[in-house]
CHARMM internal coordinates of N, CA and C (Angstrom, degrees):
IC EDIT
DIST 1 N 1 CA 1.4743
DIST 1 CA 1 C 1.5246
ANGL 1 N 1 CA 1 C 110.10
DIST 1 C 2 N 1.0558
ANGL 1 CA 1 C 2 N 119.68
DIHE 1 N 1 CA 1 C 2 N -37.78
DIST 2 N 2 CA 1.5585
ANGL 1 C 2 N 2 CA 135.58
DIHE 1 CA 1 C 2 N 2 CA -170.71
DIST 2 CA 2 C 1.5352
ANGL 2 N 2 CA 2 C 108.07
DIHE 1 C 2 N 2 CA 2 C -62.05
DIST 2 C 3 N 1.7035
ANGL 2 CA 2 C 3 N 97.00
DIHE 2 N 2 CA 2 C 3 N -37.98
DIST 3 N 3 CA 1.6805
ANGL 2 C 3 N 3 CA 103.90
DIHE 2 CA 2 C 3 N 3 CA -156.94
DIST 3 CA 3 C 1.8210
ANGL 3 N 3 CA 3 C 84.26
DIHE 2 C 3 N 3 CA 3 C -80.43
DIST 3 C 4 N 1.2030
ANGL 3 CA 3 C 4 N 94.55
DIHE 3 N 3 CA 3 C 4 N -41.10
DIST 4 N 4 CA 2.3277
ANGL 3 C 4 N 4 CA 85.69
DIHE 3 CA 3 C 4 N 4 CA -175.41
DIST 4 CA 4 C 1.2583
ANGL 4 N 4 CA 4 C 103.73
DIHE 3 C 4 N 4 CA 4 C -44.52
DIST 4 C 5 N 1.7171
ANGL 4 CA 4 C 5 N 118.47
DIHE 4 N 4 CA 4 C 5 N -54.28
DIST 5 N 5 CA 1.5807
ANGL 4 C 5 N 5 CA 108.68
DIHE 4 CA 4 C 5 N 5 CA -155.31
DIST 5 CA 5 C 1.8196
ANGL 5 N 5 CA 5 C 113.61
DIHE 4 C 5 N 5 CA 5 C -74.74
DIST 5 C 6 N 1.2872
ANGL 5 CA 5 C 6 N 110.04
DIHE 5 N 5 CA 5 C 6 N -14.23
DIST 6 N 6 CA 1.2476
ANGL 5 C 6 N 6 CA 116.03
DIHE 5 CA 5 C 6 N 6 CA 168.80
DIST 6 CA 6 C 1.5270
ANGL 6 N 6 CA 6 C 118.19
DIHE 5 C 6 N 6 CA 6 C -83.27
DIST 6 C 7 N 1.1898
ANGL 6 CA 6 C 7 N 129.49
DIHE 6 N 6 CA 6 C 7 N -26.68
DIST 7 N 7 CA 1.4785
ANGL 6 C 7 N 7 CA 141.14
DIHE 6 CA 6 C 7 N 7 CA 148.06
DIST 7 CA 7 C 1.4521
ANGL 7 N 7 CA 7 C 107.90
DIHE 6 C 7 N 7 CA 7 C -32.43
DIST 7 C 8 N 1.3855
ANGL 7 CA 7 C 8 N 93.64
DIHE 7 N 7 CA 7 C 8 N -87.71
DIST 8 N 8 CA 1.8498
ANGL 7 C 8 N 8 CA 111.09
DIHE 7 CA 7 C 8 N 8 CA 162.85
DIST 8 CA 8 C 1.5081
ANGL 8 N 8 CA 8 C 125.37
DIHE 7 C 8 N 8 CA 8 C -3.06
DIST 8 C 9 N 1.3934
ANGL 8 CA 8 C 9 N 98.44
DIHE 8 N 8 CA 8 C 9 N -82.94
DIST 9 N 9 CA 1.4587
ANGL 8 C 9 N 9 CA 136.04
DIHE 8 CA 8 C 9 N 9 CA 163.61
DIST 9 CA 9 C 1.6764
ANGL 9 N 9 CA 9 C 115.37
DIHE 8 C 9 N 9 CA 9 C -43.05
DIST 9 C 10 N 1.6034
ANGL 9 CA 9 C 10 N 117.53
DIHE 9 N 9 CA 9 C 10 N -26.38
DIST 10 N 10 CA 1.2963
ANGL 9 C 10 N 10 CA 103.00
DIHE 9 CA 9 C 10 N 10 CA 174.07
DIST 10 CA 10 C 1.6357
ANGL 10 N 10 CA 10 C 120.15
DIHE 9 C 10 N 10 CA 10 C -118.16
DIST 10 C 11 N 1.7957
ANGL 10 CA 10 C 11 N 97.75
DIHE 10 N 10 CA 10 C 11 N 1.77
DIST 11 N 11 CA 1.6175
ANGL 10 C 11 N 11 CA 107.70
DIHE 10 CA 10 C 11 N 11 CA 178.16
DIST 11 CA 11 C 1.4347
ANGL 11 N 11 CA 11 C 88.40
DIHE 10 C 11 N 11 CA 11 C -91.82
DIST 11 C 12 N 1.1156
ANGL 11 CA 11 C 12 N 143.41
DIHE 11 N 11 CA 11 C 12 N -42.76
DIST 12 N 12 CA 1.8119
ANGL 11 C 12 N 12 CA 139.26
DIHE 11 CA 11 C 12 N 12 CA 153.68
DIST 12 CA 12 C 1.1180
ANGL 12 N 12 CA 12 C 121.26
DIHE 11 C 12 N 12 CA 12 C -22.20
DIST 12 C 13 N 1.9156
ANGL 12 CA 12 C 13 N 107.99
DIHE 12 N 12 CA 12 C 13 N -44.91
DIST 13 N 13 CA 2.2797
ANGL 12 C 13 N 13 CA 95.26
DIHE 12 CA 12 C 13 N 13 CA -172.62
DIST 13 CA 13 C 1.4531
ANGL 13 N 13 CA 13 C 65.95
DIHE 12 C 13 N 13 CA 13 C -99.74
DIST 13 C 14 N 1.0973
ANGL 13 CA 13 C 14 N 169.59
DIHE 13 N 13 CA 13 C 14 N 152.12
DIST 14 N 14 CA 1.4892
ANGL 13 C 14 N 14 CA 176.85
DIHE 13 CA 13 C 14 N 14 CA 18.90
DIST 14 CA 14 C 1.7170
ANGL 14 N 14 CA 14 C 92.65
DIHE 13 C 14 N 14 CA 14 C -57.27
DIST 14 C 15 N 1.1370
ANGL 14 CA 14 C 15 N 99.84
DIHE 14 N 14 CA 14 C 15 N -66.14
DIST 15 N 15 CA 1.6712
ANGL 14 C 15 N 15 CA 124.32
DIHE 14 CA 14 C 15 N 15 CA -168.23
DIST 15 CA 15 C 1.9660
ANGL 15 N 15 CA 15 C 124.20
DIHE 14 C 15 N 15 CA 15 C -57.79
DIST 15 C 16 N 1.3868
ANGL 15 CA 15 C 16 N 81.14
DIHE 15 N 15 CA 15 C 16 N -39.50
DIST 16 N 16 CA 1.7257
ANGL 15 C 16 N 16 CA 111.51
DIHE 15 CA 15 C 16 N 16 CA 162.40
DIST 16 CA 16 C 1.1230
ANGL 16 N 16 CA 16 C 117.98
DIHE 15 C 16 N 16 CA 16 C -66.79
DIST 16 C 17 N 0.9492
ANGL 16 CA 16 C 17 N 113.17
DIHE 16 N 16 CA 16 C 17 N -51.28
DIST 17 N 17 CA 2.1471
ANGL 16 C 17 N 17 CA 134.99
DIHE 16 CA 16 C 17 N 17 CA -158.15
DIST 17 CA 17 C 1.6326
ANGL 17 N 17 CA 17 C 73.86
DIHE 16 C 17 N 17 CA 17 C -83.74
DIST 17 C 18 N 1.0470
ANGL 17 CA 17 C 18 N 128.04
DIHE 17 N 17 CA 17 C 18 N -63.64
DIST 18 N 18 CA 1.9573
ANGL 17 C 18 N 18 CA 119.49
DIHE 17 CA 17 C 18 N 18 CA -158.92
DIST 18 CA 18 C 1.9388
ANGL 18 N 18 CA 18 C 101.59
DIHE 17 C 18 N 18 CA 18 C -63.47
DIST 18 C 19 N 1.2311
ANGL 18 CA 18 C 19 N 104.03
DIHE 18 N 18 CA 18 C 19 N -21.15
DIST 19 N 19 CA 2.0630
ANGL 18 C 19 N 19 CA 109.69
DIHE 18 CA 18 C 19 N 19 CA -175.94
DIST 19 CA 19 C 1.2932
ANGL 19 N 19 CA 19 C 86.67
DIHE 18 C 19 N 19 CA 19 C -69.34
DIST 19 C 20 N 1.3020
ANGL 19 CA 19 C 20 N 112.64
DIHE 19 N 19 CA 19 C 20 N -72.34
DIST 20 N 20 CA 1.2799
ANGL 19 C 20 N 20 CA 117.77
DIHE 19 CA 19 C 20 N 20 CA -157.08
DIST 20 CA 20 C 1.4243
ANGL 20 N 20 CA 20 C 144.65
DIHE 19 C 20 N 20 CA 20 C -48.78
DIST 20 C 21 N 2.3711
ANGL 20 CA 20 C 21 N 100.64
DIHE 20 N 20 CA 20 C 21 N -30.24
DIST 21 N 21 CA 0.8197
ANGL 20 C 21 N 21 CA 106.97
DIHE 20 CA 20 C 21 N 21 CA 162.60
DIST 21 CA 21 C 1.4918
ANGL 21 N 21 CA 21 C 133.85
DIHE 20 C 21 N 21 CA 21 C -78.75
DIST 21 C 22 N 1.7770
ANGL 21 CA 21 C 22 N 111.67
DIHE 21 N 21 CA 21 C 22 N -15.40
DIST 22 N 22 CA 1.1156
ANGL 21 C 22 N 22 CA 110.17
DIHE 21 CA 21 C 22 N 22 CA 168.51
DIST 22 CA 22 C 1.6686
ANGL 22 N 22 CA 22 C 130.19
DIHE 21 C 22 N 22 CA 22 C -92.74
DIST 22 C 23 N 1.4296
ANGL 22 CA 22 C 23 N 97.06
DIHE 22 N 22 CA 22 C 23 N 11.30
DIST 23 N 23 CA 1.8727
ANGL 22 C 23 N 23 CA 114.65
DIHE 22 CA 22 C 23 N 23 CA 173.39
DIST 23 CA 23 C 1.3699
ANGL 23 N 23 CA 23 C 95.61
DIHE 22 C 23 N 23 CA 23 C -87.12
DIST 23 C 24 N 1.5166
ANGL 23 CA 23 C 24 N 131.93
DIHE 23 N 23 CA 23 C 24 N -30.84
DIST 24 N 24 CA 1.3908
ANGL 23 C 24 N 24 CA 147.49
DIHE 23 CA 23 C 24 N 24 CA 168.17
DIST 24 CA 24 C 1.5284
ANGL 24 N 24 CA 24 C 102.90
DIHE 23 C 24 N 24 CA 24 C -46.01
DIST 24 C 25 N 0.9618
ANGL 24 CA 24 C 25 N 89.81
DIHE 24 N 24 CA 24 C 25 N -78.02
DIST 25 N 25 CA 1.4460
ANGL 24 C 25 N 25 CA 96.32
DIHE 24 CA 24 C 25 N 25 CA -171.59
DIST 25 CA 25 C 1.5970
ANGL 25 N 25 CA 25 C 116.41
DIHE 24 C 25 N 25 CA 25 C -78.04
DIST 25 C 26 N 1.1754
ANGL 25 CA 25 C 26 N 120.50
DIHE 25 N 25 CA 25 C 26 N -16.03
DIST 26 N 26 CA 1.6092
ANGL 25 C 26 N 26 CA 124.52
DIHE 25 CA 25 C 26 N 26 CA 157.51
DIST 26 CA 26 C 1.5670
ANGL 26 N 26 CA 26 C 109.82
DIHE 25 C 26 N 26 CA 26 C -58.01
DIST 26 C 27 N 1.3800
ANGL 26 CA 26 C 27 N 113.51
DIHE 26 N 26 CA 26 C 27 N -32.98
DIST 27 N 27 CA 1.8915
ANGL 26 C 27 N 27 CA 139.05
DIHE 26 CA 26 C 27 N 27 CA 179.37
DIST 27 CA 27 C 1.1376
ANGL 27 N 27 CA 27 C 100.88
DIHE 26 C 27 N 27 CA 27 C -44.70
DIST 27 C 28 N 1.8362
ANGL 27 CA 27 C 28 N 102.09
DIHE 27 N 27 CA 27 C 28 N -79.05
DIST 28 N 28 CA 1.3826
ANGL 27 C 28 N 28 CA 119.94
DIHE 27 CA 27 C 28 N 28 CA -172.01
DIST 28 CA 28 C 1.5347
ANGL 28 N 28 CA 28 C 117.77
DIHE 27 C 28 N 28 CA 28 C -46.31
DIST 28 C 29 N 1.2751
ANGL 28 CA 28 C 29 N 119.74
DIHE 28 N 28 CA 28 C 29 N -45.48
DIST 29 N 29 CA 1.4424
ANGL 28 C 29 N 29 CA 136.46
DIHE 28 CA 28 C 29 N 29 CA -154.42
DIST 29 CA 29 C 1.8841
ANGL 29 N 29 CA 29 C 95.95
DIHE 28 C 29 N 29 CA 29 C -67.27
DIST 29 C 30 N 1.7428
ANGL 29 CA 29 C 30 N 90.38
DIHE 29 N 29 CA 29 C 30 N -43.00
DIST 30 N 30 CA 1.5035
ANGL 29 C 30 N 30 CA 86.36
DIHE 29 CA 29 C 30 N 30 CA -171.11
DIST 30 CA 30 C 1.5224
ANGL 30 N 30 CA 30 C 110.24
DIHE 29 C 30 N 30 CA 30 C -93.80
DIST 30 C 31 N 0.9616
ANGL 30 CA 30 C 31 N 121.88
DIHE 30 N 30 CA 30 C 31 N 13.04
DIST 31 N 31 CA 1.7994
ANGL 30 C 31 N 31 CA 143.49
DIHE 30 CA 30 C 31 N 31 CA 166.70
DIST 31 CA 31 C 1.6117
ANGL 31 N 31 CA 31 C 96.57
DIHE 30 C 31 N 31 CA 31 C -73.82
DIST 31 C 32 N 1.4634
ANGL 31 CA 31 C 32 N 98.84
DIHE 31 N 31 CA 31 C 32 N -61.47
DIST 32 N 32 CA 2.2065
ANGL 31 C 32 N 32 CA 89.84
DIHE 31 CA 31 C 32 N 32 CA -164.41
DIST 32 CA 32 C 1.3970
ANGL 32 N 32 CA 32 C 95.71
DIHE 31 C 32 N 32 CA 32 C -66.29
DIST 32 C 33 N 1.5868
ANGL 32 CA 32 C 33 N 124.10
DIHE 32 N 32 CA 32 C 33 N -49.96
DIST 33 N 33 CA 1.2918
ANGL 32 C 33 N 33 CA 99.13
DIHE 32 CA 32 C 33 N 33 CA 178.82
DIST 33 CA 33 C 1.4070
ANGL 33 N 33 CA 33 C 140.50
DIHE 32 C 33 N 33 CA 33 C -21.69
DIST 33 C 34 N 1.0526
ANGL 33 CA 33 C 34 N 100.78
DIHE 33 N 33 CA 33 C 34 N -78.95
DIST 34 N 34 CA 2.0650
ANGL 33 C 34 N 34 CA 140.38
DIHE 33 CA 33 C 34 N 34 CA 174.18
DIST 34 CA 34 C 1.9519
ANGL 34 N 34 CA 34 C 78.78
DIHE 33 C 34 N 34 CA 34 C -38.04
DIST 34 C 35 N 0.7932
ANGL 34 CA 34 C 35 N 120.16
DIHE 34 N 34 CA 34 C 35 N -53.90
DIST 35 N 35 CA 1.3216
ANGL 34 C 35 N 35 CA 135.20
DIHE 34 CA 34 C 35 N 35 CA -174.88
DIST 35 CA 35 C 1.9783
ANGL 35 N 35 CA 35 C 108.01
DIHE 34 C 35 N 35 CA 35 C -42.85
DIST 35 C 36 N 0.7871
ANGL 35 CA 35 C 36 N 93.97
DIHE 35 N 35 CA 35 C 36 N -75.76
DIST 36 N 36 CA 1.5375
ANGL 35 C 36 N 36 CA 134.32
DIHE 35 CA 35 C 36 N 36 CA 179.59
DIST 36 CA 36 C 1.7715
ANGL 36 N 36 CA 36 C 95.36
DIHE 35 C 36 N 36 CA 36 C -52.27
DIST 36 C 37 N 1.1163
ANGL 36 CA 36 C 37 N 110.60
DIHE 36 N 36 CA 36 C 37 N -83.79
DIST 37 N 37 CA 1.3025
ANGL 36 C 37 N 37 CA 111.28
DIHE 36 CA 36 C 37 N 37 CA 179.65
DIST 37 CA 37 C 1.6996
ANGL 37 N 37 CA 37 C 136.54
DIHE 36 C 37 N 37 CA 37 C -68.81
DIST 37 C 38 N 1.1947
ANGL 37 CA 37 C 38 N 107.02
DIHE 37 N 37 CA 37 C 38 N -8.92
DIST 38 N 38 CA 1.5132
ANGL 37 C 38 N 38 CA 137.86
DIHE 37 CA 37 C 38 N 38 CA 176.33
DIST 38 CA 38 C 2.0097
ANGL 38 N 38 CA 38 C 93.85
DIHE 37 C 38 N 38 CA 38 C -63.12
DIST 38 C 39 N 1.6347
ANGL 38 CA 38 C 39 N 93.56
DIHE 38 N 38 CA 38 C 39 N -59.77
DIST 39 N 39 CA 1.7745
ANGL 38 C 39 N 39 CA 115.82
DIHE 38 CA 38 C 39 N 39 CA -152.13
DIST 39 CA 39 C 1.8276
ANGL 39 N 39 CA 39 C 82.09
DIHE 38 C 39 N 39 CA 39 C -46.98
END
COOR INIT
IC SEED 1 N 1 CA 1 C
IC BUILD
C-alpha cells in the first residue's frame, strides 16, 4: 500500500514540476510582451 501512495505522490510532483514549468514560461512570454508594448 505504501509503495502505491509514494508512486502516486511522485507521478503528482512529476505533474506539478511539468504546470509549473510551463506557467514559467507562459510568465515569460507574457513579460516580453508587456515588454514590447509598454516601450
Amino acid at each position: 500500500i505504501q509503495e502505491s501512495i509514494i508512486t502516486k505522490s511522485t507521478v503528482l510532483a512529476e505533474k506539478w514540476r511539468e504546470i509549473g514549468i510551463s506557467i514559467r514560461i507562459t510568465a515569460q512570454g507574457i513579460y516580453k510582451v508587456t515588454l514590447l508594448y509598454t516601450e
